[in-house]
N, C-alpha and C positions, 0 to 999 in steps of 0.2 A: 380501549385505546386502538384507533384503526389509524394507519396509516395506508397514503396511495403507493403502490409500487412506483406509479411512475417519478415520483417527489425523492429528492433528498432531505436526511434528517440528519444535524449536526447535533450530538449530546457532547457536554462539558463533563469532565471526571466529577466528581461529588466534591463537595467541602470537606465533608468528612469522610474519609476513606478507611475506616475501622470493617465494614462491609467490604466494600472493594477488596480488602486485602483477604478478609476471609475467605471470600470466592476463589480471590487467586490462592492460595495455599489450599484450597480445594481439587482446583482443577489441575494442582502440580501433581498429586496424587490418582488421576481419574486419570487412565488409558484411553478411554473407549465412552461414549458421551453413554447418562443414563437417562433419567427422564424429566421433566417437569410436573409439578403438582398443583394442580389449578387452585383455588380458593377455596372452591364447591367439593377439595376432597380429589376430583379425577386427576387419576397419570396419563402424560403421555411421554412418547417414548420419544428422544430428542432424535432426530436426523442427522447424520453426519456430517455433513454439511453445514448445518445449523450451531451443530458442536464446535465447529474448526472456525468459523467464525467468532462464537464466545468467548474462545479461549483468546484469537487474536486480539479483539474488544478489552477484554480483562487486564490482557499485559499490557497493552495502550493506556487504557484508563491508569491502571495502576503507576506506572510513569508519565502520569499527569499530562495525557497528550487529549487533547478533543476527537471525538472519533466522530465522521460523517459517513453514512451509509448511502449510495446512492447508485442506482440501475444504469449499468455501461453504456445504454441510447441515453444516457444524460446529456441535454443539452448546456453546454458550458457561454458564457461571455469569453472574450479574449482575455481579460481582466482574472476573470476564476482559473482560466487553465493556466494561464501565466503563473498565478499563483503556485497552483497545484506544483508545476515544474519547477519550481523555484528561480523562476526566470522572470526579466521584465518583461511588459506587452510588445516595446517596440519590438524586441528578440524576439518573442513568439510571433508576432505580424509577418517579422521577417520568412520564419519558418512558417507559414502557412500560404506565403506568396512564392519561395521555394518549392512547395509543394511538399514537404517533409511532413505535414500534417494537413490531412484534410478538411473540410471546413463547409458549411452549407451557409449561404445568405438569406433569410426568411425573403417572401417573396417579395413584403413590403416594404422594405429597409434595407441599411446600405452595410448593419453592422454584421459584423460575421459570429457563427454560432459554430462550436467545435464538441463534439460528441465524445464524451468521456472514454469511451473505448478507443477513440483514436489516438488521444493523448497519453493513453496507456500504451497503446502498441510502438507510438515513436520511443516513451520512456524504456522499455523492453529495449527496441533494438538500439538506441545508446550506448544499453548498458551492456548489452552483446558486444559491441563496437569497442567499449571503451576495453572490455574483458579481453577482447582479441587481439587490441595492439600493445597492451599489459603485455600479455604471454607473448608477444613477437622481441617486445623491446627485453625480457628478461630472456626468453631461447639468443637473442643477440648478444645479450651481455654476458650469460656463460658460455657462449661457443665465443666470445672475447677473454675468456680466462676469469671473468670478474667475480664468480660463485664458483663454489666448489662443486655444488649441484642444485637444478635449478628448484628454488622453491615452489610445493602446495598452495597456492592461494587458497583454495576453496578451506583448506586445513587451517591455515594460517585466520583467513575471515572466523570460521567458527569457532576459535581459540579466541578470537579475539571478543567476538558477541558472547561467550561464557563466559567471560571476564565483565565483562560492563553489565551483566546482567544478573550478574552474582554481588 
């Protein structure tokens, strides 16, 4: 099975997920990635890197979500990264003639092509954004009296993702 680096690959969770879950209740237990076993009998030793990606793939699949693997010069349509954002195109067009995302025109064509890495880095600093004026509106609201003390989000977010994920 070869695939090209530069290609994206979209896999669908399995029908049956009796596998899936084993894996997952495997890798709850694995600290530290161990190896793979070829067919022909050889180990090798998985990379770390390689490990922290399986594990994220596993929880994905396992909550029936489709995972797409694809290299960050990924070249997107307006349409795909729209998608990606969970935004419409006109919105995205918007921000791409703001200049909030960058964008290359192929030489021969009038449509625009947006680079996966780009759209990650707007979605990044969003979410910086949106985290920043979070923490201004609640330091306002307990120096307005309205908390007793101002809450942990970051505490609060992962109480809240070991709940949903329990």
């Amino acid at each position: 099975m070869s695939t090209q680096a530069s290609e994206s690959t979209t896999v669908l969770p399995p029908a049956d997920m009796e596998a899936m879950l084993d894996l997952s209740r495997f890798l709850e237990h694995v600290s530290e990635p161990a190896a793979l076993l070829g067919p022909d009998g050889q180990t090798v030793p998985l990379p770390m890197e390689a490990y922290k990606v399986l594990v994220k793939v596993v929880a994905s699949m396992r909550a029936g979500k489709a995972i797409t693997i694809a290299p960050l010069d990924q070249q997107l349509t307006t349409q795909e990264a729209a998608n990606f954002l969970g935004i419409s195109r006109p919105t995205l067009v918007k921000l791409l003639d703001q200049g909030e995302i960058s964008f290359e025109r192929p030489a021969s064509g009038r449509h625009r092509r947006v680079r996966l890495d780009d759209v990650l880095d707007y979605q990044r600093r969003k979410r910086a954004s949106r985290r920043a004026t979070l923490d201004e509106l609640t330091e306002q609201a307990a120096a307005a009296g309205l908390y007793e003390e101002v809450p942990d989000y970051a505490e609060a977010l992962q109480a809240a993702r070991t709940r949903q994920a329990g």
